[in-house]
VOLODO-986995 format. One line per 5 residues: their letters; for each residue x, y, z of N, C-alpha, C. Coordinates in pm, 1 decimal, always signed. Atoms other than C-alpha are relative to their C-alpha. Layout:
<pts>
a = X/Y/Z/X/Y/Z/X/Y/Z  ...
</pts>
This chain:
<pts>
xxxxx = -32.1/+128.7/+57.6/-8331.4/+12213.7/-3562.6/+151.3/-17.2/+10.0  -104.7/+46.7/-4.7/-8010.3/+12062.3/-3509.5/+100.8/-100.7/-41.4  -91.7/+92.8/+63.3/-7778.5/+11858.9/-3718.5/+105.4/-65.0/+68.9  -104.0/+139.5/-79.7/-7585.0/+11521.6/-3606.7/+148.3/+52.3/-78.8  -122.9/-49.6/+30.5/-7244.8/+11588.7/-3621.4/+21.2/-137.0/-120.3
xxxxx = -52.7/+76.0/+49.5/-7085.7/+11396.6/-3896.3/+119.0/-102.2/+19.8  -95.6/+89.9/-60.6/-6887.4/+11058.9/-3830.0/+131.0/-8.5/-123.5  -101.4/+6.0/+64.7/-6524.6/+11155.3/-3981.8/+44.6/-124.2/-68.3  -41.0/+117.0/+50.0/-6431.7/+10825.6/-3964.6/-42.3/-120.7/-115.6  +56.1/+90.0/+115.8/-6673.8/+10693.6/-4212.0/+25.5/+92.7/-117.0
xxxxx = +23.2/-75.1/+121.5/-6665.0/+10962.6/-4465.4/+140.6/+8.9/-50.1  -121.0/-9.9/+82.3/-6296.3/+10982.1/-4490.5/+32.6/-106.8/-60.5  -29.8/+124.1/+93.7/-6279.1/+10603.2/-4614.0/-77.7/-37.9/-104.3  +121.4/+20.1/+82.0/-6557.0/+10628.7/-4834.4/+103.8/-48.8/-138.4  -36.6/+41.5/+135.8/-6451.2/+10476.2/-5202.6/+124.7/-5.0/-25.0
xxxxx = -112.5/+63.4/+22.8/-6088.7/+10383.1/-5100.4/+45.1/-147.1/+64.9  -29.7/+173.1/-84.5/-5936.8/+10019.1/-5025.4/+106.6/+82.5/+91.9  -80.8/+1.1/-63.1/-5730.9/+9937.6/-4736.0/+152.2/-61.5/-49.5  -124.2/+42.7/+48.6/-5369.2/+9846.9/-4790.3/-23.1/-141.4/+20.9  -1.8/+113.7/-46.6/-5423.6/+9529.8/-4601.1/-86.1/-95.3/-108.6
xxxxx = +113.1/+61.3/+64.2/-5745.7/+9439.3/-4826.6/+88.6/-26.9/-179.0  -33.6/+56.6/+97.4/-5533.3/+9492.8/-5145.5/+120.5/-72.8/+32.3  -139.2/+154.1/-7.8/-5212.7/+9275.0/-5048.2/-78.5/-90.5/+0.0  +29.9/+133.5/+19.2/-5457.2/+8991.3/-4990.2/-27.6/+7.8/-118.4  +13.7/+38.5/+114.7/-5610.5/+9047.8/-5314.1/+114.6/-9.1/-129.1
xxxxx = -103.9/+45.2/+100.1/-5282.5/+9078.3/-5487.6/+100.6/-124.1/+38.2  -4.8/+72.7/-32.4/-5165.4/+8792.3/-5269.6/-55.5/-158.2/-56.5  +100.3/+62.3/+23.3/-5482.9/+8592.2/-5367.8/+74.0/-55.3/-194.1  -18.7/-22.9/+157.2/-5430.9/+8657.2/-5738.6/+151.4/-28.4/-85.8  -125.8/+30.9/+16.9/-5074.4/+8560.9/-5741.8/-33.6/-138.1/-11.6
xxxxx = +52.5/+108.3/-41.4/-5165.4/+8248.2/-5614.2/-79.5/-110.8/-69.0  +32.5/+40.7/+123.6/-5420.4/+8181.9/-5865.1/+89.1/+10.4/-116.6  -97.8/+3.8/+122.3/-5177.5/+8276.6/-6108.0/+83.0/-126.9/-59.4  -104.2/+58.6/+38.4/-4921.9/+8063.8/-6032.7/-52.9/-183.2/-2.7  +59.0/+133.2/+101.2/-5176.6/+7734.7/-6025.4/-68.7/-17.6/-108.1
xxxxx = +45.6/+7.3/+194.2/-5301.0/+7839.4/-6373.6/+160.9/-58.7/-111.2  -116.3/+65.8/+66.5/-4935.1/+7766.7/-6480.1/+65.2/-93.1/+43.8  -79.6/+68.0/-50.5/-4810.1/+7526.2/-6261.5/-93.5/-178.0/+4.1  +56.7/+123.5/+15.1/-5092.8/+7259.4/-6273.7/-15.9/-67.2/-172.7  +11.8/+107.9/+119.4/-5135.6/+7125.5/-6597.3/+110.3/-50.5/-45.9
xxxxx = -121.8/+96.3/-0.6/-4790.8/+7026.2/-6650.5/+17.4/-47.9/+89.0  +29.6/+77.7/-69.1/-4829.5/+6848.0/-6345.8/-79.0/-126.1/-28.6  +90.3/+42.8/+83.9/-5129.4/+6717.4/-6465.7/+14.5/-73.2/-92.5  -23.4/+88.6/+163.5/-5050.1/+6592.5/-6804.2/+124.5/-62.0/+33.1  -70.9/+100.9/-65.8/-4739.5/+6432.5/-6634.2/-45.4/-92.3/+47.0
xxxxx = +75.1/+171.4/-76.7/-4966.3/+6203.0/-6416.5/-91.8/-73.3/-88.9  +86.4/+77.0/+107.4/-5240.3/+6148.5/-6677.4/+119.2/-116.7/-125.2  -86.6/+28.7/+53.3/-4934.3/+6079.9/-6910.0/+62.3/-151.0/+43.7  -4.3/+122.5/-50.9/-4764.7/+5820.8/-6709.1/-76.3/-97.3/+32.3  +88.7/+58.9/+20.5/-5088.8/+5658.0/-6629.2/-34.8/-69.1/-178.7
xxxxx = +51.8/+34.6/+156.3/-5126.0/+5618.4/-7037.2/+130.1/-90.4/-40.5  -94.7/+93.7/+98.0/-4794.2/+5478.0/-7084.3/-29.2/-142.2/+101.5  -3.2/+131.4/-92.1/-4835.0/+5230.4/-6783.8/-121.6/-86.0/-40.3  +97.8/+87.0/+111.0/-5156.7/+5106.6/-6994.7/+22.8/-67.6/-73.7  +29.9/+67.7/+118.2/-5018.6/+5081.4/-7274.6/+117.4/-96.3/+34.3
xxxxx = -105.9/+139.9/-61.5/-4712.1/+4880.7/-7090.9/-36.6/-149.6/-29.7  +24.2/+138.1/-37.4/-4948.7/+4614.3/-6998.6/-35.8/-42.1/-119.8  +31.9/+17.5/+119.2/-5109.9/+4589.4/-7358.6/+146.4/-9.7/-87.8  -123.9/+17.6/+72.4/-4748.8/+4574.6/-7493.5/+35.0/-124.6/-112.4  +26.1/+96.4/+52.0/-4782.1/+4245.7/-7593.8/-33.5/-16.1/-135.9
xxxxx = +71.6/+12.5/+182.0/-5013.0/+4292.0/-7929.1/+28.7/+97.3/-44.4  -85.5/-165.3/+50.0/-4800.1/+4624.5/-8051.4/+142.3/-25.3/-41.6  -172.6/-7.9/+6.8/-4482.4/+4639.8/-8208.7/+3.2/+141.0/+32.7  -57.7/-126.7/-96.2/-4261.1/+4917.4/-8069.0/-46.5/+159.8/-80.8  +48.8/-141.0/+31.5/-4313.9/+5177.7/-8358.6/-179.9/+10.8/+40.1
xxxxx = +193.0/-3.9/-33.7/-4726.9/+5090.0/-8315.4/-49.2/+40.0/+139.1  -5.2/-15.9/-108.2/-4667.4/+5133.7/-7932.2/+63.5/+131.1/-3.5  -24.4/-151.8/-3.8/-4467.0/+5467.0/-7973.9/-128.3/+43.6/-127.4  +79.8/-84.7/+59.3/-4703.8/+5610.5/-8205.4/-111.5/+30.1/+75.8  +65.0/+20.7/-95.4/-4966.1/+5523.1/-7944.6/+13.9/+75.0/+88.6
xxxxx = -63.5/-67.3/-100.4/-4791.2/+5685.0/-7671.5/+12.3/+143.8/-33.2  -4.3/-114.3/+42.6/-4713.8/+5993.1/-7860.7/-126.2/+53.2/-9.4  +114.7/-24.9/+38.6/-5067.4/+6032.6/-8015.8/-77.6/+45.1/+183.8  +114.2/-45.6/-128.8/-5224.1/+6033.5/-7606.7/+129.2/+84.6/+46.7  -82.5/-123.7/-30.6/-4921.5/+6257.8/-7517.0/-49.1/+143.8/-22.2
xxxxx = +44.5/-109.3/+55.2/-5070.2/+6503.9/-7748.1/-102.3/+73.8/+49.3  +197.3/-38.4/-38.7/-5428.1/+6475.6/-7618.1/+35.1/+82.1/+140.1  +22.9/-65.2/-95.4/-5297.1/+6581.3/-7296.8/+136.5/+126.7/+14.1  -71.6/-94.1/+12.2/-5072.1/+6884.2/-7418.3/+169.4/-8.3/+54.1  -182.8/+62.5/-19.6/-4697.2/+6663.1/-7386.8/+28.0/+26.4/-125.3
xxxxx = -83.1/+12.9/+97.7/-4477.2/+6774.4/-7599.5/+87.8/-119.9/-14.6  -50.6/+122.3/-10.2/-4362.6/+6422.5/-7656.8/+77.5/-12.9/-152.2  -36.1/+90.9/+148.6/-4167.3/+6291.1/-7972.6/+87.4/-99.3/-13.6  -74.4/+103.7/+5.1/-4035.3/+5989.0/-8083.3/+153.1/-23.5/+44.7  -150.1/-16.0/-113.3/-3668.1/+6105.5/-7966.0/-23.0/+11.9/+100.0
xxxxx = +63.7/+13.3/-132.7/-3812.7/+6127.9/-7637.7/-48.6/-109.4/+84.8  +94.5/+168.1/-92.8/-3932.2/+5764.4/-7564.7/+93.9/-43.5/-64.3  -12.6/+88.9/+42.1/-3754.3/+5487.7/-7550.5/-58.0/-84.3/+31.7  +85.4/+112.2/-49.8/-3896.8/+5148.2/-7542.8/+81.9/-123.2/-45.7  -118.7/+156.2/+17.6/-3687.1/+4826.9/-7479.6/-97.9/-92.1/+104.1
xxxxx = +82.3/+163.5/+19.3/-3830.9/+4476.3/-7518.8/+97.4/-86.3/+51.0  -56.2/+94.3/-88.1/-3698.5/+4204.2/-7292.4/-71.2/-143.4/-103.0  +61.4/+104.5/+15.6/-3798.7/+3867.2/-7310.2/-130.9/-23.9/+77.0  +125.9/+0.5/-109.7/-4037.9/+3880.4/-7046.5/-32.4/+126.4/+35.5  +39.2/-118.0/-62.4/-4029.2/+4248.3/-6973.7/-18.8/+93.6/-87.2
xxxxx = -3.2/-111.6/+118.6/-4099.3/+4586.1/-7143.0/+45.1/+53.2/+75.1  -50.4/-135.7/-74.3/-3937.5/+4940.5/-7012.4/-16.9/+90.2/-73.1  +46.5/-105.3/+73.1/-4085.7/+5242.3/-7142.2/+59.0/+126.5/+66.6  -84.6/-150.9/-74.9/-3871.6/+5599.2/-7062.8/-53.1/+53.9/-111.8  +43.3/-159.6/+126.4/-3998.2/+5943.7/-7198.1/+21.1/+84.3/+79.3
xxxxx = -57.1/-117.7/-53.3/-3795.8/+6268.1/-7093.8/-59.2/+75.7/-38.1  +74.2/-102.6/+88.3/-3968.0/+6568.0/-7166.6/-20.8/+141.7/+69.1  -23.2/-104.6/-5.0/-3917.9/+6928.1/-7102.8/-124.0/+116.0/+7.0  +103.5/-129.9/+38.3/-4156.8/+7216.0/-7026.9/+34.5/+124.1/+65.9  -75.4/-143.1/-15.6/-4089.1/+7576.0/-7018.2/-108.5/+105.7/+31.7
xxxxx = +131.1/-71.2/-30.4/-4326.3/+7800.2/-6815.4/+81.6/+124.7/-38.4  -37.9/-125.4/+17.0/-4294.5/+8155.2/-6893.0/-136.7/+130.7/+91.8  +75.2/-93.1/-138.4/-4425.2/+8420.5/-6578.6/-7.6/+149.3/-33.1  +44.4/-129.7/-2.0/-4543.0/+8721.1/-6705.7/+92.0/+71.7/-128.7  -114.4/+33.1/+98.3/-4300.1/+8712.7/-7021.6/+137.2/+61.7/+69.1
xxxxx = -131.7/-26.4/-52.1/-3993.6/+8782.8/-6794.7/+75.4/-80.7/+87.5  -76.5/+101.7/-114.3/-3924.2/+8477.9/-6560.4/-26.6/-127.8/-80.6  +43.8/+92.9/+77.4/-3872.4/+8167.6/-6727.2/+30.4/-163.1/+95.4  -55.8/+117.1/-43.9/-3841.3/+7816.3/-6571.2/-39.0/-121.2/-36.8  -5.2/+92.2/+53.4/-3798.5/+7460.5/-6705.9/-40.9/-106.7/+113.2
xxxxx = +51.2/+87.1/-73.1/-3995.6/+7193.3/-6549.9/+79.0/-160.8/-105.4  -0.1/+135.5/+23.4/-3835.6/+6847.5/-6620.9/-44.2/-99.0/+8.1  +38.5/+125.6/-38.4/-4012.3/+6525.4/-6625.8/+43.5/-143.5/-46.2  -69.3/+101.2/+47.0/-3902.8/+6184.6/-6660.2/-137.2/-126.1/+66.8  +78.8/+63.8/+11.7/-4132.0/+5856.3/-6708.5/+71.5/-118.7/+28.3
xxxxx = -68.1/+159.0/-20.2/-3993.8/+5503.1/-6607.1/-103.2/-135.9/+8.2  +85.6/+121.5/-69.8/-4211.7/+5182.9/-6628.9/-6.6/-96.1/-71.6  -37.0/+147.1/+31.4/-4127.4/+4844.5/-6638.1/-119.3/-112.9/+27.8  +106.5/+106.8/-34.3/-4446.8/+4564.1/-6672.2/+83.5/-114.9/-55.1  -11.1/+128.2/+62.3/-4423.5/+4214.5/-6754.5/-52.1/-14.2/-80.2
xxxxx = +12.7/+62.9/+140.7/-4463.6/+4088.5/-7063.0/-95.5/-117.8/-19.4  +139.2/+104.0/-11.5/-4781.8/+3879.0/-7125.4/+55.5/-107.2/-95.6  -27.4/+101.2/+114.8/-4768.4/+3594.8/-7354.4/-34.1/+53.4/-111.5  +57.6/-98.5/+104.4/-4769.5/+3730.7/-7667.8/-58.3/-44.1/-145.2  +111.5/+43.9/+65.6/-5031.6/+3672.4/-7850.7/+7.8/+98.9/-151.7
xxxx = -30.2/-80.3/+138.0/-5105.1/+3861.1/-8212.0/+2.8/+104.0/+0.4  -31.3/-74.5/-69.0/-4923.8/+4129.9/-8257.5/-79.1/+103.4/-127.5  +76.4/-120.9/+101.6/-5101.6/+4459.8/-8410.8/+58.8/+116.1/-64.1  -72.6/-127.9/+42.5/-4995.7/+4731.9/-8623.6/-10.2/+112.0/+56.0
</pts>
């Protein structure tokens, strides 16, 4: 009876990775990392501006604190650190202009830190203004 020689080449890699296989996965995993922190303040920037450019056009039946409180309150919903020092809102005759600066501070593994700035600008026209709401 005679036994098959054994194939070295399989038995010596048995139950170790390749170098190549873990760089992609620590590649990979970086990657994910860095859009677990990098999208939602993205995110809640565009949703954000979308909410103030709403409430722009509705401007009309709001006075300004009823319109910042507004603004702040859906800021919140989508994790903006927003506050009333942070928005301004100037009333024209015909126009509104709504600005909100606002600051976010990612932190990478608690040792790299970097400040994402955003800034909000948007100017609608001013409807006829009809009754205005608290």
């Amino acid at each position: 009876i005679s036994e098959k020689p054994v194939n070295d080449k399989r038995v010596k890699g048995v139950g170790f990775i390749r170098i190549r296989a873990l760089f992609w996965l620590l590649f990979l995993a970086s990657g994910f990392y860095g859009a677990y922190m990098l999208i939602p303040p993205y995110a809640g920037f565009y949703m954000l501006r979308t909410e103030v450019e709403e409430e722009a056009r509705t401007a009309h039946m709001y006075t300004d604190a009823a319109l910042a409180n507004r603004i702040t309150t859906k800021a919140a919903v989508w994790s903006v650190n927003l506050g009333p020092d942070n928005l301004v809102i100037e009333r024209g005759v015909d126009q509104i202009r709504i600005t909100a600066d606002y600051t976010v501070d990612l932190n990478f593994f608690n040792r790299y830190h970097r400040e994402l700035d955003y800034h909000i600008d948007v100017r609608q026209p001013l409807k006829e203004r009809g009754r205005i709401l608290q």
